[in-house]
C-alpha positions as CSV (number, residue, x, y, z in Angstrom):
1,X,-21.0,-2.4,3.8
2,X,-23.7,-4.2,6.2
3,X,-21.8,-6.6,8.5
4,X,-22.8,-9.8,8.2
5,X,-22.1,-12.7,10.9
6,X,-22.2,-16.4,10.3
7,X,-22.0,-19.2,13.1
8,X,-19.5,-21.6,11.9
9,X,-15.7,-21.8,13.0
10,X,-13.8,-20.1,10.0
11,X,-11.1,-21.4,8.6
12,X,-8.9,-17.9,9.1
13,X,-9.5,-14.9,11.0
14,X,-8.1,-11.6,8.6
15,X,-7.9,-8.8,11.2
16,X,-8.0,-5.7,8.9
17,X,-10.6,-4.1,6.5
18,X,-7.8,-2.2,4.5
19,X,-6.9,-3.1,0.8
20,X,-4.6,-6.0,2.2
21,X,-7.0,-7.9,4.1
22,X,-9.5,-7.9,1.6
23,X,-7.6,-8.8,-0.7
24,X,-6.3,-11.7,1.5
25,X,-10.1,-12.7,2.0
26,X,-11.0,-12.4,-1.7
27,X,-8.2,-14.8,-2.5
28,X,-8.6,-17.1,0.5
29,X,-12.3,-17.3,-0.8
30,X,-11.4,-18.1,-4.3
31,X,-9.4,-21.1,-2.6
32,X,-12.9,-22.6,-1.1
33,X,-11.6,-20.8,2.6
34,X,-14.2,-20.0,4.9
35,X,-12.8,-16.7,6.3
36,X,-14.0,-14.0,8.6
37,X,-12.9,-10.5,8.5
38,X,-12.6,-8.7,11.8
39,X,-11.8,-4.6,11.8
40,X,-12.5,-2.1,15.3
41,X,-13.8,0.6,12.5
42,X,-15.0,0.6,9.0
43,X,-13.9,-0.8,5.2
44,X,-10.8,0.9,4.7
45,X,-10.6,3.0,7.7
46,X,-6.6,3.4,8.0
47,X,-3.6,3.4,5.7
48,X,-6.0,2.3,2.6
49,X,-8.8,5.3,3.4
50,X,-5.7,7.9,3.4
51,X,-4.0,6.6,0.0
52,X,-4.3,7.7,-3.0
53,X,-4.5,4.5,-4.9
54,X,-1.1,3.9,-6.4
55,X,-0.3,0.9,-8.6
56,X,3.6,1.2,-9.1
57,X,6.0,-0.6,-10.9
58,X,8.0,2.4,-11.8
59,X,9.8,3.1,-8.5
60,X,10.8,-0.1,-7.2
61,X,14.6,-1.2,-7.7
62,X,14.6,-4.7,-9.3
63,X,14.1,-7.4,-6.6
64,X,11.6,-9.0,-4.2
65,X,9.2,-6.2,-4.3
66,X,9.3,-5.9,-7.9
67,X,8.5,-9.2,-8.4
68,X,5.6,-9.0,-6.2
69,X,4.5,-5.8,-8.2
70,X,4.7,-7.5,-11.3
71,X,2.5,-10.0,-10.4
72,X,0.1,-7.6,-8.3
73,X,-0.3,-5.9,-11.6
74,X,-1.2,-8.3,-13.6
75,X,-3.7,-9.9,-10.5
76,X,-5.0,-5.7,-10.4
77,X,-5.8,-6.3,-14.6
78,X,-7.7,-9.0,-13.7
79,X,-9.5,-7.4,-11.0
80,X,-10.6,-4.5,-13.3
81,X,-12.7,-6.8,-15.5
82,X,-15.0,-7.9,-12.6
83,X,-14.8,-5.0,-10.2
84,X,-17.7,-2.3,-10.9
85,X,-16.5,1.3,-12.6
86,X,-16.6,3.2,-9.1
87,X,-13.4,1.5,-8.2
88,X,-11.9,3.6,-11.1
89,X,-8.8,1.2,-12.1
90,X,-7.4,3.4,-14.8
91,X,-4.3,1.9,-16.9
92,X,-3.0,5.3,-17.4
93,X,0.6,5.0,-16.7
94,X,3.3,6.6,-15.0
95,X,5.8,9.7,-16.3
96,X,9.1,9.3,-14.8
97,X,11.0,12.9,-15.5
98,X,14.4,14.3,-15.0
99,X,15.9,17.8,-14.2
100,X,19.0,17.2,-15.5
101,X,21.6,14.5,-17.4
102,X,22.6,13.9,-13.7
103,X,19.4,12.5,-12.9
104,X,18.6,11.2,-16.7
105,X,21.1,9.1,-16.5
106,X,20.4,7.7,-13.0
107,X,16.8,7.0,-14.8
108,X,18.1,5.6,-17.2
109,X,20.3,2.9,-15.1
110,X,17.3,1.8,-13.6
111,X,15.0,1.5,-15.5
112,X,17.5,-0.9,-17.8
113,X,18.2,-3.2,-14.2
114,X,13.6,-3.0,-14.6
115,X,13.2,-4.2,-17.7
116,X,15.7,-7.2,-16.9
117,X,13.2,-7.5,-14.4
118,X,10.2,-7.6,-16.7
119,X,8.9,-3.7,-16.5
120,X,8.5,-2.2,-20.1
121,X,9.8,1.4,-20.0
122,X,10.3,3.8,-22.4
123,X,12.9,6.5,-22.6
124,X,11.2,9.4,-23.6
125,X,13.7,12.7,-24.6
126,X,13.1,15.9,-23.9
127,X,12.0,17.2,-27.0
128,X,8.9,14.8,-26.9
129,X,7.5,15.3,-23.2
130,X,4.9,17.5,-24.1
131,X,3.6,14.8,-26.1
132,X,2.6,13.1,-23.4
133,X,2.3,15.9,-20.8
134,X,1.4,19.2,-22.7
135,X,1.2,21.0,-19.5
136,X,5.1,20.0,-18.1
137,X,7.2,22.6,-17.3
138,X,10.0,23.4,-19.6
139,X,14.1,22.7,-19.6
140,X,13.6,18.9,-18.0
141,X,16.3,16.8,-19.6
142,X,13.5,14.0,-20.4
143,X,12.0,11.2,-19.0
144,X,10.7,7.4,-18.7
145,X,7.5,6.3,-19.6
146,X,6.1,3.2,-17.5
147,X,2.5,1.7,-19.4
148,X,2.3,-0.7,-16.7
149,X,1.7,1.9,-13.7
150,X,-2.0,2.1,-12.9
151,X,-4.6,4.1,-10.3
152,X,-7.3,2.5,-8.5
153,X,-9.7,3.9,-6.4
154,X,-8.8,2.4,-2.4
155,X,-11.6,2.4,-0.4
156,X,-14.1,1.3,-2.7
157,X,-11.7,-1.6,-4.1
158,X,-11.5,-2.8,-0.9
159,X,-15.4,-2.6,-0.6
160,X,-15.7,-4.1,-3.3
161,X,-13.1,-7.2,-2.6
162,X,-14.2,-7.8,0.7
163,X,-17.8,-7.8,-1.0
164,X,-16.8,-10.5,-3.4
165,X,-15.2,-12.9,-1.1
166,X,-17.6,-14.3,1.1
167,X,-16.5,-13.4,3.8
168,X,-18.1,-12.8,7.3
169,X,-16.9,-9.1,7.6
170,X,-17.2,-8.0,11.7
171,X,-16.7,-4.2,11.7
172,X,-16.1,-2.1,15.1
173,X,-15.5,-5.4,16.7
174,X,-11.4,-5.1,18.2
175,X,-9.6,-7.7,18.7
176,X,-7.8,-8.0,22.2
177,X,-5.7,-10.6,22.0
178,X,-4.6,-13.4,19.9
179,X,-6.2,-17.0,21.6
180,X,-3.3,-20.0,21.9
181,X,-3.4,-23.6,22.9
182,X,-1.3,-25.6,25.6
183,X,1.4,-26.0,22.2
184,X,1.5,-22.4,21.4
185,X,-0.8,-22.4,18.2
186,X,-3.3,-20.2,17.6
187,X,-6.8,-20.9,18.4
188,X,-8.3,-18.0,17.3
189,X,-8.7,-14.3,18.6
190,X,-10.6,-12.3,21.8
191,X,-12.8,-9.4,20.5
192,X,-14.8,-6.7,22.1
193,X,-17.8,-9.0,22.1
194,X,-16.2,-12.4,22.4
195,X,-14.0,-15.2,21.1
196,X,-13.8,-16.2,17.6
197,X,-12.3,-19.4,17.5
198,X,-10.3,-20.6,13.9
199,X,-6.8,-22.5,13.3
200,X,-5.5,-19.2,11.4
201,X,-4.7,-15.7,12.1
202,X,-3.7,-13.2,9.8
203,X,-2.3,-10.2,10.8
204,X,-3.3,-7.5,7.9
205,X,-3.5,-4.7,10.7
206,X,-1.3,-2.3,8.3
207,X,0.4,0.6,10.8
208,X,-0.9,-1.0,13.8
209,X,1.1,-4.7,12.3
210,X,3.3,-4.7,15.0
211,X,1.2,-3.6,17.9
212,X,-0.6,-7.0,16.9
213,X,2.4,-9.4,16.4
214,X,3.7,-7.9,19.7
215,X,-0.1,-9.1,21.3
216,X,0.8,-12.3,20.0
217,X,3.8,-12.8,21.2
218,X,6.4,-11.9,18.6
219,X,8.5,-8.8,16.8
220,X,7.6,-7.4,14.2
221,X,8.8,-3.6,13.8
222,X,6.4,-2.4,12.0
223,X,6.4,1.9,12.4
224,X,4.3,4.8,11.4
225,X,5.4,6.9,8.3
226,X,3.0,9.4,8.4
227,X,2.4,11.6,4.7
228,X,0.4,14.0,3.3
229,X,-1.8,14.3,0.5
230,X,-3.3,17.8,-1.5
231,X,-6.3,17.7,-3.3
232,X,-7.1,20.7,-6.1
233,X,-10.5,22.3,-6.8
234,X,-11.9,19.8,-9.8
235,X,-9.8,20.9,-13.7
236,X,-10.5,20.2,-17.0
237,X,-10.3,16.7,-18.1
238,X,-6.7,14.9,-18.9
239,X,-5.0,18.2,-17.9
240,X,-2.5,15.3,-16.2
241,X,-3.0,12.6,-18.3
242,X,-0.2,10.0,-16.4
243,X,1.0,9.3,-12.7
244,X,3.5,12.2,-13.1
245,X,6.8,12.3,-10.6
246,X,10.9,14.0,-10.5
247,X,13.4,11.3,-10.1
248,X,14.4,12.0,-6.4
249,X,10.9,10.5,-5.6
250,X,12.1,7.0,-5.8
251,X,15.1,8.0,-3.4
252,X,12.5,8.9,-1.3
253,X,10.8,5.4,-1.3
254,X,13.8,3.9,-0.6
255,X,15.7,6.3,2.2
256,X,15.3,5.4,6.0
257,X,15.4,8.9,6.9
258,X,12.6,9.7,10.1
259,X,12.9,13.3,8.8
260,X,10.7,15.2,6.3
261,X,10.8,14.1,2.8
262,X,8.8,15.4,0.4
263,X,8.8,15.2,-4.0
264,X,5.5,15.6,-5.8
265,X,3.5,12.7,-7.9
266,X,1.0,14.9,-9.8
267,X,-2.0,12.5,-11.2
268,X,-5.9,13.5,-12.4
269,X,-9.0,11.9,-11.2
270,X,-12.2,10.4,-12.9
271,X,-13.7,13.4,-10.8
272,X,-11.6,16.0,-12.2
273,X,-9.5,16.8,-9.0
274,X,-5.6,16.7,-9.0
275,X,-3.8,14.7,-6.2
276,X,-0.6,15.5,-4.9
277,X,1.4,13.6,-2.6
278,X,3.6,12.4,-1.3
279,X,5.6,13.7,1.9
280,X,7.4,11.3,3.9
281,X,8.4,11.5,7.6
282,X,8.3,9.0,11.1
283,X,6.7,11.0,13.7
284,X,4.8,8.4,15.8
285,X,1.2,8.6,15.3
286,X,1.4,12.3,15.3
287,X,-2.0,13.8,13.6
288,X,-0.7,17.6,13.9
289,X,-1.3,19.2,9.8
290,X,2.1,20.6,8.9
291,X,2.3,23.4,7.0
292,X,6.0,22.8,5.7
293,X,4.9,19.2,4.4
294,X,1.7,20.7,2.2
295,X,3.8,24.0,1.4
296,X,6.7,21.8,0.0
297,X,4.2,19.3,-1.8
298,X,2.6,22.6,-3.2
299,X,5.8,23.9,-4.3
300,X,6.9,21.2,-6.0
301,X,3.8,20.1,-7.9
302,X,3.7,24.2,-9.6
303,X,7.7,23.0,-10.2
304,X,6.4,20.2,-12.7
305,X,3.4,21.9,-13.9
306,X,3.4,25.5,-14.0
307,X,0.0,25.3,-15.0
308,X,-1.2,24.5,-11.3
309,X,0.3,27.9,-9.6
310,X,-3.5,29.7,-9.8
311,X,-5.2,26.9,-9.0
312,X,-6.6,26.6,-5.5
313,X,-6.7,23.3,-3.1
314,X,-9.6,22.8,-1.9
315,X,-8.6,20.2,0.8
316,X,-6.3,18.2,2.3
317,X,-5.1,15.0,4.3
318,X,-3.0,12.7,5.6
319,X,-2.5,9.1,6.9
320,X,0.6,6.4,8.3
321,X,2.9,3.9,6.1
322,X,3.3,0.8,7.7
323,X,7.6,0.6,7.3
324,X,9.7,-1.7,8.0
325,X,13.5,-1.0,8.4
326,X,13.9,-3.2,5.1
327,X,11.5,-1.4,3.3
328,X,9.9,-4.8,2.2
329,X,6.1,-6.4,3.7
330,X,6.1,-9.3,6.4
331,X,4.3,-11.6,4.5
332,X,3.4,-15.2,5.0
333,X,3.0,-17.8,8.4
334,X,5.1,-16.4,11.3
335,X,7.1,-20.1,11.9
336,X,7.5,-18.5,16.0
337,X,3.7,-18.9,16.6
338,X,1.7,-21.8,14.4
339,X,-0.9,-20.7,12.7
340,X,-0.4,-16.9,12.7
341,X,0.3,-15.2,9.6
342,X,1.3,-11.5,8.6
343,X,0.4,-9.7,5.5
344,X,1.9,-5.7,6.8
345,X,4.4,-3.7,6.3
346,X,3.9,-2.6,2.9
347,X,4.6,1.0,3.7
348,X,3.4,3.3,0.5
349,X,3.1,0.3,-1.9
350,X,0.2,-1.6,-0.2
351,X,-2.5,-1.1,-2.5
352,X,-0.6,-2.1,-5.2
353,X,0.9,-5.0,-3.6
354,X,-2.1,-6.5,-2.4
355,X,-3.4,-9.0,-4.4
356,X,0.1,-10.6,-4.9
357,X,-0.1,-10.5,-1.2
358,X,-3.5,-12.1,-0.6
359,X,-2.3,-14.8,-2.9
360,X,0.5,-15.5,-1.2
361,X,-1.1,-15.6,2.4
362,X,-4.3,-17.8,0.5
363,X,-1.3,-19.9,-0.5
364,X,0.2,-20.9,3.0
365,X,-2.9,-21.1,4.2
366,X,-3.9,-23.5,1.8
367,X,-0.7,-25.1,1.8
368,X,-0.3,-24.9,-2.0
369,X,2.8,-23.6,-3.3
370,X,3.1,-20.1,-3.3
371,X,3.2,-18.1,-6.8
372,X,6.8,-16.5,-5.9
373,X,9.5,-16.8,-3.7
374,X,8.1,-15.6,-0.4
375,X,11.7,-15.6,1.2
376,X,12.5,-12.4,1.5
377,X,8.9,-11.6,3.3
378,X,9.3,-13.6,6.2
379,X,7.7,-12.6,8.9
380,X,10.7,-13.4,11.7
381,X,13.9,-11.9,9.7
382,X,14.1,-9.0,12.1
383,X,14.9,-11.6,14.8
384,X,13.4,-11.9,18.3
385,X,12.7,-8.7,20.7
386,X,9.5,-10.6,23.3
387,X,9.9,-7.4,25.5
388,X,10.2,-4.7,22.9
389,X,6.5,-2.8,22.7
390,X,6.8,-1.7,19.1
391,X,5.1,1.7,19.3
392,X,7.3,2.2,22.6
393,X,9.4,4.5,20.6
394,X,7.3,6.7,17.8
395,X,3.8,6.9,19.9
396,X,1.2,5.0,20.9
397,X,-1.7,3.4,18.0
398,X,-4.5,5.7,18.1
């Protein structure tokens, strides 16, 4: 994407080129915002670059970060009809499946408190998961099928977003520090090759959320969760026709745990390649390739689909959640510093989440009413810590 540079003062600075921030400029746009979009590398050069394009309602508990998914995925539908066919939104959705009763029934209690929620699920027994999966491995006790789970291509719907907002977009420019007046409100941010003056901040940094909060002034405890993704040699079309996962995948969205997790989502490509994530695991910013995370992921994916035992990987990689000890986004004006605003923290979920969250942060910077509750997303729930560095503890941002 060629930058582009315009001379007026914007009415927000996004800093962030992932998912997130362009979907905070596309909807700050569509407002009538004049917005510029600031990133030290390229489009989607983080979290976003390293996902693999998830659009879940399946494992999220009922709750704030439901209800933001629900609406992201109806905002993502709408999307689909004006973005181009390289950002490959495909409707295809997801395959819930179960070992055993044990873990049926589990299933079975959530998805009920989900459809209270407004997710349509359907059980699907045993006898009748071939139907959808023909290649599943036998003796599961059954499954849930979610039609409202989706797959999107990341870096090029973030291309693509930013693209369509309008915005002045300002790659391999960093900022340096977040500008303030004599009351304490923003002014607008230092770069690498000046100051760009505006009366809003966002703070879309993804992993690096809290490095940025703590530049301004405030806590935000944003940490790495690093995971990695395998990528097969390209198959025959549909041989994994849904988002395909075991239960104990949504126990691993939700567990605190800094240690390795790991349970396999199986799902095709347009391009005929099978993706398999997704390990979980704080370890700073540590790059190192771990063998136990890919060998696990490998294991586990031949587990659901015998089918994949001979087939080779011909890749694979690996990038950083931005969590949150609540496992739910900072989202929305930070009341501590006027005029700064967060849209981070999404950990796994952020391209799904992000167009609910660019309408939310278009929203407050409007000063419109926001489209849901944004309550539960504030920015300053995790209190006040001025002197705590928040990589101070899990590694430094790369």
């Amino acid at each position: 994407m060629p930058t582009r540079h315009v001379s007026h003062v914007p009415d927000a600075v996004i800093i962030g080129a992932g998912i997130t921030g362009a979907a905070c400029a596309y909807y700050a746009g569509r407002a009538g915002l004049a917005v510029t979009v600031v990133d030290r590398g390229p489009v989607a050069g983080g979290t976003t670059g390293a996902g693999e394009g998830n659009l879940l309602v399946s494992d999220k508990e009922a709750g704030p970060e439901l209800d933001l998914a629900l609406l992201s995925t109806r905002l993502w539908r709408e999307l689909a009809a004006t973005l181009p066919p390289e950002t490959e939104y495909e409707p295809k959705g997801g395959l819930v499946v179960a070992s055993d009763e044990t873990a049926l029934t589990a299933l079975r209690a959530l998805a009920a408190r989900q459809e209270k929620a407004g997710v349509e699920t359907h059980e699907i027994p045993a006898g009748r998961l071939l139907d959808l999966e023909p290649h599943l491995a036998p003796g599961l006790a059954g499954g849930f099928h979610y039609p409202q789970d989706a797959q999107v291509q990341p870096a090029m719907a973030a291309a693509h977003l930013l693209r369509a907002s309008g915005a002045d977009v300002r790659l391999g420019e960093e900022v340096t520090a977040v500008l303030t007046d004599r009351s304490g409100a923003v002014s607008g941010v230092r770069t690498t090759r000046g100051d760009l003056p505006a009366p809003a901040v966002v703070n879309a940094t993804g992993t690096w959320g809290g490095a940025l909060a703590h530049a301004a002034g405030v806590h935000l405890p944003v940490r790495p969760r690093r995971g990695f993704v395998l990528v097969t040699e390209p198959l025959p079309p549909r041989l994994v026709r849904h988002k395909v996962y075991a239960a104990d995948y949504v126990a691993d969205v939700a567990s605190g745990s800094a240690d390795l997790q790991s349970s396999a989502v199986v799902e095709g490509t347009p391009a005929g390649t099978v993706l398999i994530g997704a390990t979980r695991e704080r370890v700073g910013f540590d790059r190192t390739l771990s063998t136990e995370a890919l060998r696990r992921l490998a294991a586990q994916a031949v587990a659901l689909f015998p089918v994949l035992g001979t087939v080779r990987a011909i890749r694979a990689y690996h990038g950083f959640r931005p969590y949150l000890p609540d496992h739910l986004p900072a989202i929305g004006p930070d009341p501590r510093v006027p005029g700064l605003h967060h849209a981070c923290g999404h950990e796994g979920a952020g391209i799904g989440l992000a167009p609910a969250t660019g309408l939310l942060v278009a929203a407050a910077l409007c000063g419109e009413p926001p489209p849901l509750d944004p309550r539960p997303f504030r920015p300053d729930r995790f209190g006040t810590r001025p002197d705590a560095h928040p990589d101070a503890s899990e590694g430094a941002a790369p």
